[in-house]
C-alpha positions in Angstrom: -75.3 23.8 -59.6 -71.7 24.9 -58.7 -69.2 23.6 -61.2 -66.3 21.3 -60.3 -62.6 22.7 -61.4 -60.4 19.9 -61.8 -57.3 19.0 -63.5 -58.3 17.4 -66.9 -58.6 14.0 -67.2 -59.0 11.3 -69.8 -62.9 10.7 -69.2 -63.2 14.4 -70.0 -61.4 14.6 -73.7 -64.9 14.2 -75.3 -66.8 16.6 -73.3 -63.8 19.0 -73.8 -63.9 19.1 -77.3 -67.4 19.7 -77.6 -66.8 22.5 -74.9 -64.0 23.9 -77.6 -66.5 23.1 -80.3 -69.3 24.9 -79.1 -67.4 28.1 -78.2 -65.3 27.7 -81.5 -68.3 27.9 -83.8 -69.5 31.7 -82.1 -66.6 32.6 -84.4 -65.8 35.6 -81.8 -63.5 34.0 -79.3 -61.2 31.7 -80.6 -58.5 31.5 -83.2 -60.2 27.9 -83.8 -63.2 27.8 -85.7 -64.3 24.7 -85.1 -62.5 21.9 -82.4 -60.0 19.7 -84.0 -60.7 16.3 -84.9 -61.5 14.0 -81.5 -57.9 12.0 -82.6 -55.9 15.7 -82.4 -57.6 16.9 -79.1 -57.1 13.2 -77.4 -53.3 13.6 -78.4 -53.3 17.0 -76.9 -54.9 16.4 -73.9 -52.8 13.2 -73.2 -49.4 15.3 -73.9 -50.3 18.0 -71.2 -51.4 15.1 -68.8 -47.9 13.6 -69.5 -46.0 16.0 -69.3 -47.7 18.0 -66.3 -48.6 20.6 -68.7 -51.8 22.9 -66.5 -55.0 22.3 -67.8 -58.7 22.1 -65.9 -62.1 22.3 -66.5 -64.9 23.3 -65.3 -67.4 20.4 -65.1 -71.4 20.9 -64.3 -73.7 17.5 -64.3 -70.2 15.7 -65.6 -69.7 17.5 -68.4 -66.9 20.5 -69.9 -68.7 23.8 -69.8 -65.0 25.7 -69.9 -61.4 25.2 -70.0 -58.2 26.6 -69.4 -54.9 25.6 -70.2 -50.8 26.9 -70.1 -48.5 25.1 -72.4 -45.0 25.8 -72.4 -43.3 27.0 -75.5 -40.6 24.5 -77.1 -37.5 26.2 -77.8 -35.0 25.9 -74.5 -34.6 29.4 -73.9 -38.4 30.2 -73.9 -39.3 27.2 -71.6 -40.1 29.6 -68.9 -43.3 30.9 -70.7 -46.6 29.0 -71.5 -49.2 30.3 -73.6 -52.9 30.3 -72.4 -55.7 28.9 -74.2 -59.4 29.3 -72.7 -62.9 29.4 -72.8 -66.4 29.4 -71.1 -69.3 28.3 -73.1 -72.6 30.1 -73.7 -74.9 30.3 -71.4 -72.4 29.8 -68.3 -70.3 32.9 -68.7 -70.0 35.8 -65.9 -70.6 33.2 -63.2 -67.2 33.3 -62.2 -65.8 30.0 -63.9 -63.4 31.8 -65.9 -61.9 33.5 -63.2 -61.7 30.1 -60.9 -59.7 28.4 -64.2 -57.7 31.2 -64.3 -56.3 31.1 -61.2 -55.8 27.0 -60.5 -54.0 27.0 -64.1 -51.8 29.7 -63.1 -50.9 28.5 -59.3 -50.5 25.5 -61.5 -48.0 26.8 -63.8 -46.0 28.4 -60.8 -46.0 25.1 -59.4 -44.2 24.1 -63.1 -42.1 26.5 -62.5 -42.9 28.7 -65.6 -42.4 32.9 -64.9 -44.2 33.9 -67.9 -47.9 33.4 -69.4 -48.7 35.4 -73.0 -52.5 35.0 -74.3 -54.0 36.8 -77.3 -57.2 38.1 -76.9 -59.5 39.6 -79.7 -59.5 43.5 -79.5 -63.4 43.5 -79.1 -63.4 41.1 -76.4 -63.5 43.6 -73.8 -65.0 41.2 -70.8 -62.4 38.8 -71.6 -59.1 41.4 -71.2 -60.9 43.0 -68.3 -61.1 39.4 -66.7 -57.1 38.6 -67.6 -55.8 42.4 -66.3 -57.9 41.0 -63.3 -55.3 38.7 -62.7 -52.3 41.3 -64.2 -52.1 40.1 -67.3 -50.8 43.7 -69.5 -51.1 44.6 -72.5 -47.7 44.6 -74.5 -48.3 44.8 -78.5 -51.1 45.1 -81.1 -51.6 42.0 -83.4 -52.9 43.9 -86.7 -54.8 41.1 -89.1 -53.9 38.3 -86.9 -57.1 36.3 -87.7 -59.0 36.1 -90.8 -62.5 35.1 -89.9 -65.4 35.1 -92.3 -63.5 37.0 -94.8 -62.6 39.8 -92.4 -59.2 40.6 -90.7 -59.8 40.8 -86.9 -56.6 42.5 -84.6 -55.8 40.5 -81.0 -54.4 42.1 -78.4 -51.3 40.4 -77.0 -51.0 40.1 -73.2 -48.9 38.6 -70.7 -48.2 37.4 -66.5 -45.2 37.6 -65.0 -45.2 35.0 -62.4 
C-alpha cells in the first residue's frame, strides 16, 4: 500500500511518537535516543499545529511510518530559518517516503515564508545526505563530537536550503 502524506494531526500524536521511538532506538539516526515522553511530543505537535509550523507524515494502514518537520528558530532575526527534523522507519525506507516528506514540508515552509532550512545529519549517513543534496541542501560546516552515543563521539554534518 501507497502511504498517505498529510499534515499532522491530533489522532496521529501517538502513532508519531512511536514512529520517533522506533527509529530513535536504531541509535544511528537521530540525536534522540529514545521519543520523549507522550506529554512532551503532544505539546510539540500541538505548538506546530498552532502555530502553522510544517510537519506531515507519512501514514500506511493509519499509522506514522515517517515524519518530517521545519520549525522556525526563536530569536527575531533568525525567524527566516527552520530547522528540519525527520525520519523513515525500518522496514519502509528507499520507497520514496522520505523524499515525498521532504518536499510537502518544504513547499510548506515557503508557503510560511521561511528562506532558510539547516538539518544535521550523522557523517555516516550517507543515503540520508544524498537524499537532502537531492533537494539542494549543502554542506556548510563539520560538527566534530556533536553526539555522544553509547559512549562514543559521533561528527554530524551541518546542511542547509535556501528557499
Amino acid at each position: 500500500m501507497a502511504p498517505r502524506i498529510l499534515p499532522i494531526a491530533e489522532e496521529h500524536i501517538e502513532s508519531f511518537r512511536a514512529a520517533v521511538d522506533s527509529v530513535a532506538r536504531e541509535h544511528h539516526y537521530l540525536a534522540l535516543l529514545e521519543a520523549p515522553p507522550l506529554e512532551t511530543v503532544r505539546a510539540f505537535v500541538r505548538d506546530n499545529i498552532r502555530n502553522g509550523h510544517p510537519q506531515f507524515v507519512a501514514l500506511v494502514d493509519g499509522s506514522v511510518v515517517g515524519w518530517c518537520d521545519i520549525v522556525p528558530k526563536a530569536w527575531p532575526s533568525l525567524r527566516h530559518s527552520g530547522i528540519l527534523g525527520m525520519g523513515v522507519i525500518q522496514g519502509f525506507r528507499g520507497r520514496g517516503i522520505g523524499g515525498a516528506l521532504i518536499a510537502a514540508t518544504i513547499e510548506a515552509a515557503k508557503r510560511k515564508g521561511l528562506t532558510r532550512v539547516e538539518l544535521t545529519v550523522r557523517i555516516d549517513n550517507e543515503p540520508a545526505k544524498r537524499l537532502y543534496e537531492k533537494f539542494g541542501f549543502a554542506y556548510e560546516g563539520r560538527l566534530r563530537h556533536h553526539l555522544l552515543i553509547d559512549g562514543e563521539h559521533r561528527d554530524s554534518d551541518l546542511m542547509a536550503l535556501l528557499l
